[in-house]
MILUM-751271 format. One line per 10 residues: number of its first residue (from 1); their letters; for each residue x, y, z of C-alpha. Coordinates in steps of 0.02 Angstrom, whole numbers, plus 50000, padded with zeros to 5 digits. Example, Ala and Ser with C-alpha at 12.3 -4.5 7.8 and 13.67 -1.06 7.14 Angstrom:
1> AS> 50615,49775,50390; 50684,49947,50357 $
END
This chain:
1> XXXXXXXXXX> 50000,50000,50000; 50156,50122,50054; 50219,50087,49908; 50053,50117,49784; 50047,50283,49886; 50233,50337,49848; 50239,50288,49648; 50068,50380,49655; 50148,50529,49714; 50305,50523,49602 $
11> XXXXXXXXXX> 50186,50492,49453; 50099,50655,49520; 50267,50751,49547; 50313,50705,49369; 50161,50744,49297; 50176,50935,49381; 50350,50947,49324; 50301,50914,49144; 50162,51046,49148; 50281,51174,49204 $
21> XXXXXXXXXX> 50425,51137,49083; 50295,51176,48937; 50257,51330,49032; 50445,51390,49039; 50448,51350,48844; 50306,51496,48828; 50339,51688,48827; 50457,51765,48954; 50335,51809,49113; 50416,51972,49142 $
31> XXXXXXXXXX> 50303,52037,48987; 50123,52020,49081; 50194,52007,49261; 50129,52179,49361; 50235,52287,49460; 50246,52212,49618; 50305,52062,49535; 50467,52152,49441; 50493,52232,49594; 50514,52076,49685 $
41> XXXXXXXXXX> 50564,51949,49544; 50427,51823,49574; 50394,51818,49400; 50567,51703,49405; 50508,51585,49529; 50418,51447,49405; 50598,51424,49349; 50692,51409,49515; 50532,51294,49558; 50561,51194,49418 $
51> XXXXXXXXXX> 50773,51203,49421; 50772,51145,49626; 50696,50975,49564; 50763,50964,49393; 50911,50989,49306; 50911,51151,49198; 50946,51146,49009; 50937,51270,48857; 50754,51207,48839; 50692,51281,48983 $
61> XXXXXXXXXX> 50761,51472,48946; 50603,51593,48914; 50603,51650,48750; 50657,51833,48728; 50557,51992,48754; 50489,52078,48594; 50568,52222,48621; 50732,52120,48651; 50745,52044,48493; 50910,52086,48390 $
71> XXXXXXXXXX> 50803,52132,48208; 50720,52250,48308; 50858,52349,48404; 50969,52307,48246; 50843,52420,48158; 50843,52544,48298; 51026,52578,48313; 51063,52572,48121; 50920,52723,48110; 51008,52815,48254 $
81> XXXXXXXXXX> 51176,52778,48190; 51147,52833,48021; 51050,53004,48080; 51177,53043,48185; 51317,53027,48045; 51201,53142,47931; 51189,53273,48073; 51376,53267,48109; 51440,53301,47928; 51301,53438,47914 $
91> XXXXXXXXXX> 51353,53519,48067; 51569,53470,48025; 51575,53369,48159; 51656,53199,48194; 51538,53049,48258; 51531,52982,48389; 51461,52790,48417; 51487,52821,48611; 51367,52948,48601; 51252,52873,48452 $
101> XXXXXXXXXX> 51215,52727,48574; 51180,52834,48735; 51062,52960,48644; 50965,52805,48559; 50963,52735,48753; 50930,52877,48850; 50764,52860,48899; 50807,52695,48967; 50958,52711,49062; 50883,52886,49111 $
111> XXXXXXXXXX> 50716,52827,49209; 50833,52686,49284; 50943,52835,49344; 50775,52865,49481; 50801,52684,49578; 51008,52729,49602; 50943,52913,49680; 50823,52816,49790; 50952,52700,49854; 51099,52812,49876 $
121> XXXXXXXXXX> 50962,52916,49961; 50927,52810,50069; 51118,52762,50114; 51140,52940,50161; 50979,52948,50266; 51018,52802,50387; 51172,52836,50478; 51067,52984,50523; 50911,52911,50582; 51032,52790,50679 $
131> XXXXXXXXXX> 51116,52922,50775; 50973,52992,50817; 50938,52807,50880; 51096,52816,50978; 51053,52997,51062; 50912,52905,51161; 51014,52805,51296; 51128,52968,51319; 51113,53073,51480; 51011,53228,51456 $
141> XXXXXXXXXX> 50913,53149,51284; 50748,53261,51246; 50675,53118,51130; 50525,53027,51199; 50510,52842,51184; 50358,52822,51048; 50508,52959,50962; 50651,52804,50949; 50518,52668,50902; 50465,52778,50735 $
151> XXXXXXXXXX> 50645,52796,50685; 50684,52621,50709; 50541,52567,50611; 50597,52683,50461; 50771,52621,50467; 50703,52454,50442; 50578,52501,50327; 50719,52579,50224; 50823,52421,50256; 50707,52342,50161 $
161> XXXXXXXXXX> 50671,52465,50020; 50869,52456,49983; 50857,52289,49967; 50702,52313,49828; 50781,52459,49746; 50937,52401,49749; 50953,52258,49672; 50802,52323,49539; 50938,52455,49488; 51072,52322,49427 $
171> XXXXXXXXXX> 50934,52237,49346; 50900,52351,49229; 51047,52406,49208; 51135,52240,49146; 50972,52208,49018; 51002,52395,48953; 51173,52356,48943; 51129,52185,48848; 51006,52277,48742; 51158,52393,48688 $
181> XXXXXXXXXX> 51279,52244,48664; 51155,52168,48543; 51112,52330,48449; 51302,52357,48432; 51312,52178,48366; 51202,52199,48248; 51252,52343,48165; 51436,52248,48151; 51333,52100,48069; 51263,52192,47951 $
191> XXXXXXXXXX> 51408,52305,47909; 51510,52120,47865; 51372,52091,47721; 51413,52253,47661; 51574,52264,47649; 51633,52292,47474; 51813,52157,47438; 51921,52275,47451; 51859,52335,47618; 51871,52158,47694 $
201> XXXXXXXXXX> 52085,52190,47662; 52070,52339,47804; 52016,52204,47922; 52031,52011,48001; 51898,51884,48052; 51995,51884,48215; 51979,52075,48252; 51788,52019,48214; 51774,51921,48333; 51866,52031,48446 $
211> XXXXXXXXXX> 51738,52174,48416; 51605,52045,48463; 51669,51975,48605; 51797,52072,48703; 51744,52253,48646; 51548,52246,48663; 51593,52152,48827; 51617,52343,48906; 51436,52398,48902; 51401,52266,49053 $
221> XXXXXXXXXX> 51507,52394,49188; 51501,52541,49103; 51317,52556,49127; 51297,52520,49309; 51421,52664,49339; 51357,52801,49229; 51243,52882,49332; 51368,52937,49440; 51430,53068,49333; 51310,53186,49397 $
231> XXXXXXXXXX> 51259,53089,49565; 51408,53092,49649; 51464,53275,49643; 51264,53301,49723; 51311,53163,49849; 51439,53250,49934; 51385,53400,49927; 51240,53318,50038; 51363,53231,50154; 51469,53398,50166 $
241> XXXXXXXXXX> 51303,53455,50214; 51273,53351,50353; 51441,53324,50432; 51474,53533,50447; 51277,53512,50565; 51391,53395,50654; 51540,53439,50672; 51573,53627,50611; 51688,53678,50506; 51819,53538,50538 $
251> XXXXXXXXXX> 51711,53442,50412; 51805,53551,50296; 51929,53429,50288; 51846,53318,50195; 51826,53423,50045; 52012,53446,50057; 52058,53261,50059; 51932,53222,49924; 52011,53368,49814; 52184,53279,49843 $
261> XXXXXXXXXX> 52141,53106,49821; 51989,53102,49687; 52118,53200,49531; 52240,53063,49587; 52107,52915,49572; 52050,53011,49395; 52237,53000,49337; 52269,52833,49381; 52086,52795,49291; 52108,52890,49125 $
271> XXXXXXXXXX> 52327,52784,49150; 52216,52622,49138; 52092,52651,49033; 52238,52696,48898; 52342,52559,48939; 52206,52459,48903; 52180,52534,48740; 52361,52486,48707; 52318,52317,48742; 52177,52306,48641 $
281> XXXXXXXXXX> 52296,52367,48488; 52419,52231,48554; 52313,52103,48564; 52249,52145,48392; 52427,52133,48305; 52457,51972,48399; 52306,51884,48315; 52347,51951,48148; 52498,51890,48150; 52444,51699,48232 $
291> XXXXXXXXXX> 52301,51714,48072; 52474,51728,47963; 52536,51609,48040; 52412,51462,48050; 52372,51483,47866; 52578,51486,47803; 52609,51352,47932; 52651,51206,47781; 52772,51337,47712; 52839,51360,47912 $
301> XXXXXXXXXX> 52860,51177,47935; 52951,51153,47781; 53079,51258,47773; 53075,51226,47986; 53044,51404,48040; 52962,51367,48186; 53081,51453,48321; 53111,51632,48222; 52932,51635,48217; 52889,51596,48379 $
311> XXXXXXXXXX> 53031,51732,48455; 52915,51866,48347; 52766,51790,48444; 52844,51780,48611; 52904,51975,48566; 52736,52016,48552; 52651,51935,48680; 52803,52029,48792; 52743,52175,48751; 52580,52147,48779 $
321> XXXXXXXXXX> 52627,52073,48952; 52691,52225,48972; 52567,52351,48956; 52445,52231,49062; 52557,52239,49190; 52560,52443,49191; 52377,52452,49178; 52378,52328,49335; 52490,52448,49436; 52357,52595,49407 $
331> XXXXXXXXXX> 52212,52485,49460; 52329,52426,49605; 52335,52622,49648; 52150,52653,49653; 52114,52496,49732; 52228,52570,49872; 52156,52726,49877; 51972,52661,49893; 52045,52545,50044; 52135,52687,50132 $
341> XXXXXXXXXX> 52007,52827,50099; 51882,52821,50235; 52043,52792,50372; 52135,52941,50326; 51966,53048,50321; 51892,52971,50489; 52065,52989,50574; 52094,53172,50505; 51928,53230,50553; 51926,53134,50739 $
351> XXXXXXXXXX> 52093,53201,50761; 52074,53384,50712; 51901,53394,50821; 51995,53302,50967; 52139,53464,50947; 52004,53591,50935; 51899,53548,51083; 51752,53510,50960; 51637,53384,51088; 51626,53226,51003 $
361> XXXXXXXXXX> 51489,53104,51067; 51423,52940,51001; 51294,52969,50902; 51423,53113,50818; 51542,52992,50783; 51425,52849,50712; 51324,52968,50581; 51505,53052,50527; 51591,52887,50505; 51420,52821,50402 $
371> XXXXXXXXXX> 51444,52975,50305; 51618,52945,50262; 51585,52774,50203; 51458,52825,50096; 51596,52941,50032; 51701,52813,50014; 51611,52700,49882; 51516,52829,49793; 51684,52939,49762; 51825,52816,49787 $
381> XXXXXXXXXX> 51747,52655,49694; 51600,52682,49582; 51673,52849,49515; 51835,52758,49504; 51737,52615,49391; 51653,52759,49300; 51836,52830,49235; 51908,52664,49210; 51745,52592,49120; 51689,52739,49029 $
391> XXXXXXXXXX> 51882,52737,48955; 51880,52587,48907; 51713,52574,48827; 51744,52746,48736; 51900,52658,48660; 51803,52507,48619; 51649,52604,48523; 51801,52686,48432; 51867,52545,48361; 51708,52473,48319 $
401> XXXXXXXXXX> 51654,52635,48232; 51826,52624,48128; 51748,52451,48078; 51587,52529,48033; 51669,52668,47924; 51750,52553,47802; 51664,52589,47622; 51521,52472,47580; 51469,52368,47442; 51387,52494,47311 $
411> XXXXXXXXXX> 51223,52464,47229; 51161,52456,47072; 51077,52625,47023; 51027,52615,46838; 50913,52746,46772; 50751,52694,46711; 50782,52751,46542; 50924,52636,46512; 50823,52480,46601; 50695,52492,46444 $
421> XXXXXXXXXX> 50830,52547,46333; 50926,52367,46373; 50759,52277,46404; 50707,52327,46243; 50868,52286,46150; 50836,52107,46250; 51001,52152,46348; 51077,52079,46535; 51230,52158,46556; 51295,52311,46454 $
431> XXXXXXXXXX> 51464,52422,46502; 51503,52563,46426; 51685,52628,46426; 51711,52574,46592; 51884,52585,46702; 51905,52499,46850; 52054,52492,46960; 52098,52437,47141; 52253,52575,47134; 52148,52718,47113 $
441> XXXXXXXXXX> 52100,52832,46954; 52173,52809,46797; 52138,52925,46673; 52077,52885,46485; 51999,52958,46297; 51833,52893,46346; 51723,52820,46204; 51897,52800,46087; 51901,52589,46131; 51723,52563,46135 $
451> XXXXXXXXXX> 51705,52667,45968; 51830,52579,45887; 51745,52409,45941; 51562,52456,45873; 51646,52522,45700; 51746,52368,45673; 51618,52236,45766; 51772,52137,45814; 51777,51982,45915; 51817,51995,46111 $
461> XXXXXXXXXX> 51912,51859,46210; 51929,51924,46429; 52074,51837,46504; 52081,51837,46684; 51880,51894,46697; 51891,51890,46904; 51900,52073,46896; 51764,52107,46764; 51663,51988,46845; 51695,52081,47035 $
471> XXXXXXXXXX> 51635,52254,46923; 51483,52175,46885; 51447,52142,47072; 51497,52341,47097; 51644,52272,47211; 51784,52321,47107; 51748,52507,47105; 51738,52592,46935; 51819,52751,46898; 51737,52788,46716 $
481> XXXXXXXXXX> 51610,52732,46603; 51441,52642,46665; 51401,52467,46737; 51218,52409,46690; 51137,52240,46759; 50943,52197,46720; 50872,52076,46847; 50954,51969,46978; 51143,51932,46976; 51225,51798,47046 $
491> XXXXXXXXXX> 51411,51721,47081; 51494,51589,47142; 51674,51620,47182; 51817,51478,47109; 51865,51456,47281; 51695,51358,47378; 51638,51397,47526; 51586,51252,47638; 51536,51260,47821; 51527,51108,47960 $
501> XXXXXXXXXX> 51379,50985,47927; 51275,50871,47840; 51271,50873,47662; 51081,50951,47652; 51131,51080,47767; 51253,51137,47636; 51149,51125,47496; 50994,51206,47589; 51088,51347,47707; 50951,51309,47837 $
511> XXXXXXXXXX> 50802,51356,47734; 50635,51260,47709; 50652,51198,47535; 50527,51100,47449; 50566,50906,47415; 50552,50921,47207; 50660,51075,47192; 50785,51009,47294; 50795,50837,47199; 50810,50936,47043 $
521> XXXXXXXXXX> 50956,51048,47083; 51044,50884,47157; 51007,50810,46974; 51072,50964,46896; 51219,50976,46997; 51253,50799,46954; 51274,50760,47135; 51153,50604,47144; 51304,50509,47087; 51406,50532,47236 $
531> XXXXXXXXXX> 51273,50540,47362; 51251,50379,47321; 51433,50334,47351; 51399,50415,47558; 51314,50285,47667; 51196,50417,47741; 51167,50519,47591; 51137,50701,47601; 51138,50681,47793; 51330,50646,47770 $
541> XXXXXXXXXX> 51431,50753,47877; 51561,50854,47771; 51683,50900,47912; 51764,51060,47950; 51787,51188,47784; 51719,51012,47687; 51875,50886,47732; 51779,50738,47691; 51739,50794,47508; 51843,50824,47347 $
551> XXXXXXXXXX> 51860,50993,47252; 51757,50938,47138; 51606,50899,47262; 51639,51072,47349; 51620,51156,47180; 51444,51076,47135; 51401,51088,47314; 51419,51271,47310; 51324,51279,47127; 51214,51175,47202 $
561> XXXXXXXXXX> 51174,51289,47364; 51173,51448,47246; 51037,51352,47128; 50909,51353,47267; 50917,51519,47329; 50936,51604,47161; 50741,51571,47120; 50575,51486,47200; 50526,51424,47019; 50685,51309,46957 $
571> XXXXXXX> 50684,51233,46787; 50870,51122,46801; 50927,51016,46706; 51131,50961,46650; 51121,51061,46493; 51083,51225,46600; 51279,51196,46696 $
END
C-alpha cells in the first residue's frame, strides 16, 4: 500500500513537472507580470521551482522579450547611427558611436537613473536616523520613547526598500546594457554583408570576433556606473552638508582630502583606461599575426621556421605582458586609495576635532563615520569604475566605429531610361567605357576603345575575367564609364565555401526547401552520383571547411546551394551547367 501511495505521488510530481516545463517554453513572464512582481522577481520563481527538482537545460530558457529581439534593436541603432552621421557632417563634426548609442538609450538608462537616487538616498539617510537612535540612551536625551520606536521602524523600513531598489537598479541596468551589446552587434553584422572586397583587406575575422566579444563586453560595467557622473558631485555636497551640522567647520577637511585624492584616482583611471587601449591594439597585432601564421604554417614547417617565428610571437606577447602589467599597477593604485580613503578621512577629522575641543559624542561619531563610508564607495569606487569603464568602453565604440566606416558594397543605380533601353534591346549586362582599378583613378579618351569596337564589330576574348566579373557585382569600384545589370545577379566564387555539417545543410543553408526542387538541383548539379557513394546520403557530415569531400564535390556543392536560393521556380537540368 506504502508503496502504491509513493509511485502515486512520484507519478503526480512528474506529471507537475512536465506541465511546468511547457510553461517555461512559453513567453518570458516578465512581459504580463505587474509591478509588484518586477519589483520583487517572482515572476522568476516557476523556473527556480522547476530548476530545485530538475536539472536546467537550454530548453527551459524563456524566449526573449519583443522588444529584446536583435532585428528590432538592429533596426533601431542602424536608424540612430545613420541620423547621427548625417547630422555630424552637416554640422562638420566627427561621430561619435559612444554617444550614438547613449542618445538612442537615454530614455532607458535615464528613468533607471531614479532607483540609484532612491538607494543612495537612502544610504545617506540612515546613519542619520541611527544616531538619532543612539542619542536616546545618552544622559540629558529630549526624545521621547514612541520618538526612537518611529525611527527604528523607518530604518528598517528603508532596510528593506534598499534591498528592493537596489538590486532592481542592477537589473536594469545589465538588460540595458545587453540591449546595447546586441544593437552594437548587429550593426557589426550587418556592416560584414556590406562590405565591398576590398574593404574586407582593412580588416581580420579575428579583430571580428574581437569586436564581438571582448569590445561589446564593456557595456556590462560601464552602465551600472554612469549615473554617477552627475550623482556623485550632488552626493557630497549632501554629506558635506550634514557632517558641517555635526561637526562645524572641521568637516572642511573632507573636501580637502577628496580634492587631493579624487584627481589622483581620475589619473590613475584615465593611465588604465589607455593602457588598456594599448592592449587592445596589442592584442589585435598578435592575432593578425597567429592568422598569418596558421594559414603559412606548411610553408613554416618546411623550410623549419618554427623558432624565428615563435621569438616574433613571444616579442609580442612581451609587450603585451607589458602594458597589462602597467595598467595593473594603476588599478593597484586606486584599489589602494578606495581601501585607505575612509581611514585617513575618519582619522583626520577625529583628530582635528579632538585638537580643537570640538565635543565629540556617540551618536556624532556613528552618523560622521556612516557618512564617510558612503563617501568612500560613491567617490572612491563607483566613480573610480566610471573613469576606468567609461575609458575603456569609449576606446572600444572607437574601434568598432573604425569598423563601421569602412566603404560598403555599392548598389546598382541604373536609370530607368536605360532599364527599357537594354530591356528593349533584349540586353543583361551592358558596360560602357568602363575603368576599373583597385590602385585608384586612371585616366583615359573615353568612348575611343568602345568606338573603335562598334565600328569594326570585332571579336572579344577576357582573360583573367575575376576582375570584370567583381565590376559586375559593383565590388571592384569603377572610375569611368557605366556598369548596367537587368534583373538578379548571381556568383559563385572559384574558391567554395563550405561550412561544418550534413550534406543538406550545405545545399539548403538552413532554409525550408521543397522536396522536388531540391531533387532537381541535386540532378542538375550531378550530385546524385556521389550521394550515392555516402552511406547516409545528404545527411553525410562534410567535416570542418568540407574535409571529407573532393574539390570537385565542393564546387557543385556550392552551385548546388546557389541554385536554390537564386529562384522559387527552378527549371534544372545538365544542359543548363
Amino acid at each position: 500500500m506504502r508503496y502504491l501511495l509513493s509511485l502515486k505521488g512520484d507519478q503526480n510530481k512528474n506529471i507537475q513537472d512536465d506541465i511546468m516545463a511547457e510553461k517555461l517554453k512559453g513567453p518570458c513572464p516578465y512581459s504580463t507580470a505587474n509591478w509588484l512582481s518586477r519589483f520583487i522577481f517572482w515572476w522568476v520563481n516557476p523556473l527556480f521551482r522547476y530548476g530545485f527538482r530538475n536539472t536546467l537545460t537550454q530548453d527551459h530558457l524563456f524566449d526573449v522579450l519583443p522588444e529584446d529581439q536583435s532585428h528590432l534593436l538592429g533596426d533601431r541603432m542602424e536608424k540612430s547611427w545613420n541620423t547621427h552621421v548625417k547630422k555630424c557632417e552637416d554640422n562638420g563634426e566627427k561621430p561619435s558611436l559612444y554617444w550614438a548609442v547613449i542618445a538612442e538609450f537615454k530614455w532607458e538608462w535615464g528613468v533607471n537613473g531614479l532607483f540609484l537616487v532612491a538607494s543612495e538616498g537612502i544610504r545617506i539617510v540612515q546613519p542619520y536616523l541611527i544616531g538619532l537612535i543612539i542619542s536616546y540612551f545618552q544622559p540629558g536625551s529630549t526624545l521621547s520613547q514612541t520618538e526612537v520606536y518611529i525611527y527604528a521602524t523607518v530604518v528598517a523600513v528603508s532596510h528593506i526598500l534598499q534591498l528592493i531598489v537596489n538590486p532592481k537598479y542592477y537589473f536594469n541596468s545589465q538588460h540595458i546594457a545587453l540591449k546595447m551589446k546586441v544593437a552594437v552587434a548587429s550593426l557589426i553584422y550587418r556592416k560584414i554583408l556590406k562590405m565591398s572586397s576590398w574593404s574586407k583587406h582593412s580588416t581580420t575575422s579575428g579583430k571580428i570576433i574581437n569586436h564581438l566579444s571582448t569590445d561589446l563586453e564593456k557595456f556590462s560595467y560601464t552602465i551600472e556606473s554612469f549615473h554617477f557622473c552627475w550623482l556623485g558631485p550632488l552626493e557630497i555636497a549632501a554629506i558635506l552638508y550634514l557632517l558641517y551640522q555635526q561637526i562645524g567647520l572641521v568637516s572642511l577637511l573632507t573636501l580637502t582630502i577628496i580634492l587631493v585624492l579624487l584627481p589622483l584616482q581620475v589619473m590613475m583611471g584615465w593611465i588604465y583606461g589607455k593602457q588598456r587601449m594599448k592592449i587592445g591594439a596589442a592584442g589585435d597585432k598578435r592575432i593578425h599575426l597567429m592568422n598569418q601564421i596558421i594559414a603559412g604554417m606548411r610553408v613554416i614547417k618546411m623550410y623549419c621556421w618554427e623558432k624565428p617565428f615563435s621569438e616574433i610571437v613571444f616579442n609580442i606577447r612581451g609587450l603585451e605582458v607589458s602594458e597589462i602589467w602597467k595598467a595593473n599597477i594603476a588599478k593597484s593604485i586606486n584599489m589602494g586609495l578606495f581601501q585607505s580613503a575612509s581611514v585617513v578621512i575618519s582619522m583626520t577629522l577625529f583628530g582635528t576635532a579632538w585638537y580643537t575641543g570640538v565635543p565629540l559624542s556617540a551618536q556624532r561619531i556613528y552618523s560622521t563615520l556612516g557618512w564617510v563610508f558612503c563617501l568612500r564607495f560613491t567617490i572612491f569606487l563607483f566613480m573610480m569604475h566610471l573613469v576606468e569603464d567609461n575609458k575603456q568602453l569609449a576606446s572600444s565604440l572607437k574601434r568598432i566605429q573604425s569598423f563601421l566606416s569602412v566603404e560598403d558594397m555599392k548598389v546598382f543605380s541604373e536609370s530607368e531610361g536605360t532599364a527599357k533601353s537594354m530591356e528593349k534591346m533584349d540586353v543583361s549586362v551592358c558596360i560602357r567605357d568602363m575603368t576599373a582599378s583597385w590602385l585608384g583613378h586612371h585616366p583615359q579618351d573615353k568612348g575611343s576603345f568602345a568606338d573603335n569596337v562598334q565600328e569594326q564589330g570585332e571579336l572579344l576574348a577576357v582573360v583573367g575575367p575575376t576582375s570584370l566579373l567583381l565590376s559586375l557585382l559593383k565590388e571592384l569600384p569603377s572610375e569611368t564609364g557605366q556598369v548596367c545589370v537587368q534583373g538578379r545577379l548571381g556568383y559563385m566564387a572559384q574558391t567554395p565555401w563550405v561550412m561544418s555539417g550534413t550534406f543538406q545543410t550545405n545545399v539548403t543553408f538552413g532554409e525550408n526547401v521543397e522536396q522536388e526542387r531540391y531533387r532537381k538541383v541535386l540532378h542538375a548539379c550531378a550530385l546524385y552520383k556521389d550521394l550515392e557513394l555516402m552511406r547516409l546520403g545528404d545527411q553525410t557530415l562534410v567535416g570542418e571547411k568540407g574535409l571529407l569531400l573532393s574539390g570537385g564535390q565542393k564546387a557543385r556543392l556550392t552551385l548546388a546551394r546557389y541554385s536554390v536560393m537564386l529562384s522559387e521556380n527552378l527549371s534544372l537540368s545538365n544542359e543548363h551547367l
